[in-house]
C-alpha positions as CSV (number, residue, x, y, z in Angstrom):
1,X,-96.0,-22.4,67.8
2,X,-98.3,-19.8,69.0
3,X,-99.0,-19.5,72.8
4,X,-100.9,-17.1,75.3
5,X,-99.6,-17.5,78.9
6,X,-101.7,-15.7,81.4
7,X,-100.5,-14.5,85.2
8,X,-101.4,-13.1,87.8
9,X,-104.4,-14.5,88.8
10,X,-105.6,-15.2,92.9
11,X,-107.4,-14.9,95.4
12,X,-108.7,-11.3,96.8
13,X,-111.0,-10.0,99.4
14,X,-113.9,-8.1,97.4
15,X,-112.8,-4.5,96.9
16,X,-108.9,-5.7,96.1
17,X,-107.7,-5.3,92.9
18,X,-105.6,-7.7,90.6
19,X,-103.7,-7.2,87.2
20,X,-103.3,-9.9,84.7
21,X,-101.3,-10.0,81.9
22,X,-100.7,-12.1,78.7
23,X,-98.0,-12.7,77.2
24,X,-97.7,-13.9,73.4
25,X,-95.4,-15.9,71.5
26,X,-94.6,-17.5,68.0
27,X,-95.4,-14.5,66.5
28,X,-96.7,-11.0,67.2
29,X,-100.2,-9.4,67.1
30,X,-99.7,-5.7,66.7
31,X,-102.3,-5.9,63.9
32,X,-104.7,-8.1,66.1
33,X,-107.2,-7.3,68.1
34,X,-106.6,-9.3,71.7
35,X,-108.9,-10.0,74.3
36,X,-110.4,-11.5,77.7
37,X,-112.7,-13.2,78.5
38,X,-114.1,-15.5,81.7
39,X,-115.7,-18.2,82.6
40,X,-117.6,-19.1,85.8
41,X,-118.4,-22.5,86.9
42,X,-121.9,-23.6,85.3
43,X,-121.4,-20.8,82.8
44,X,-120.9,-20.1,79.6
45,X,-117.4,-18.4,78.8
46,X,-118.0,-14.7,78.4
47,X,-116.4,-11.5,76.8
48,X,-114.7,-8.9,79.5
49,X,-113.1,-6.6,77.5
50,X,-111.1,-6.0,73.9
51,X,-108.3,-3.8,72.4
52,X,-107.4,-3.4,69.1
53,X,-104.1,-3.5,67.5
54,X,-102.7,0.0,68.2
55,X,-104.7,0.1,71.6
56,X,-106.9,3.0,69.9
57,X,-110.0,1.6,70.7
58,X,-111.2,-0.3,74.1
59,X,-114.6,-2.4,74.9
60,X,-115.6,-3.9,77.6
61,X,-119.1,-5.5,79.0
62,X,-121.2,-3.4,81.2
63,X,-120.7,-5.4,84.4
64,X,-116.7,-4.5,84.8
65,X,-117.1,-1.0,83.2
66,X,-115.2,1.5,85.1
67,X,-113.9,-1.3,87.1
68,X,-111.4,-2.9,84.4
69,X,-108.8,-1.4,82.7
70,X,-107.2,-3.3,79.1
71,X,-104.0,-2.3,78.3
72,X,-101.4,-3.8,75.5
73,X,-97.9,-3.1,74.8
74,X,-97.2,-4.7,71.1
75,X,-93.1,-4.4,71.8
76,X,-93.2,-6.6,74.3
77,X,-96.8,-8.9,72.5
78,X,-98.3,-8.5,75.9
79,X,-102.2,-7.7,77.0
80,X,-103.0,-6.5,80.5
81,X,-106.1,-6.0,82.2
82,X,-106.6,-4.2,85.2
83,X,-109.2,-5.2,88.0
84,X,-110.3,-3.0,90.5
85,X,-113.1,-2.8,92.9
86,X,-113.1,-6.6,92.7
87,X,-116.5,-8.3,93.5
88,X,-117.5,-12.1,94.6
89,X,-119.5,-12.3,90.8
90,X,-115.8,-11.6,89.2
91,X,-114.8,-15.5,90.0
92,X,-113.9,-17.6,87.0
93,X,-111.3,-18.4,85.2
94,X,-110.1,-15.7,83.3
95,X,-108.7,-16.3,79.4
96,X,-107.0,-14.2,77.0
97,X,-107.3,-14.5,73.3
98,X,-106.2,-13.1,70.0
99,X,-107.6,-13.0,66.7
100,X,-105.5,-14.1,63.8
101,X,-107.3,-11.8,60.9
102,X,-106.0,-8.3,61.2
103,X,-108.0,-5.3,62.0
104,X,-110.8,-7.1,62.9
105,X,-113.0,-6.4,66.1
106,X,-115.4,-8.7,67.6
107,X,-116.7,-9.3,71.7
108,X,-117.2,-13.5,70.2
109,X,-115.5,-15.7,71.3
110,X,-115.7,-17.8,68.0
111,X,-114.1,-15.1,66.4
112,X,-110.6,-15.4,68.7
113,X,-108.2,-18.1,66.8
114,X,-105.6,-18.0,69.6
115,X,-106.3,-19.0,73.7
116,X,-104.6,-19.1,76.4
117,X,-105.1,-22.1,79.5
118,X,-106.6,-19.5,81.7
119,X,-105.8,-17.9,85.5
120,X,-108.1,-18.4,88.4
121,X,-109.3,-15.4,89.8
122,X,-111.2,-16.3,92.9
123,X,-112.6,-12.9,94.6
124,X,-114.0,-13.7,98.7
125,X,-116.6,-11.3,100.4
């Protein structure tokens, strides 16, 4: 059985910084591209960032860019993102997600196969 377990989520005066991770399980994605996305109350769940399968290649949505770092280390199946610079607008829940087809990249959510429950990230100004 396939799972995404996602950590490190909280609460953070604006300006702090976070780091959440993912791990993976079942089976391994180093031919997947894997990534996060959020969702704020009233909202519609939204794509933060990607990385494909070797980590060659990074994308993220203008509103965290040069604020967020994605990061992945296949030996251990696990996805990272770094948040700095933190503002109030960065609350939601924050999911990660993994593509089942290989070397495919895509900011859609319909395109991920794989979820995780989500972390709270909850960002006070």
């Amino acid at each position: 059985q396939v799972q995404l377990v996602e950590s490190g989520g909280g609460l953070v005066q604006a300006g702090g910084s976070l780091r959440l991770s993912c791990a993976a399980s079942g089976r391994t994605f180093s031919r997947n591209t894997m990534g996060w996305f959020r969702q704020a109350p009233g909202r519609e769940r939204e794509f933060v960032a990607l990385i494909t399968w070797n980590g060659g290649s990074t994308y993220d949505t203008d509103s965290v860019r040069g604020r967020f770092t994605i990061s992945r280390d296949n030996a251990k199946n696990t996805v990272y993102l770094q948040m700095n610079s933190l503002k109030p607008e960065d609350t939601a829940v924050y999911y990660c997600a993994a593509d089942n087809s290989d070397y495919v990249v895509s900011r859609s959510p319909v395109r991920y196969d794989y979820w995780g429950l989500g972390t709270q990230v909850t960002v006070s100004s």
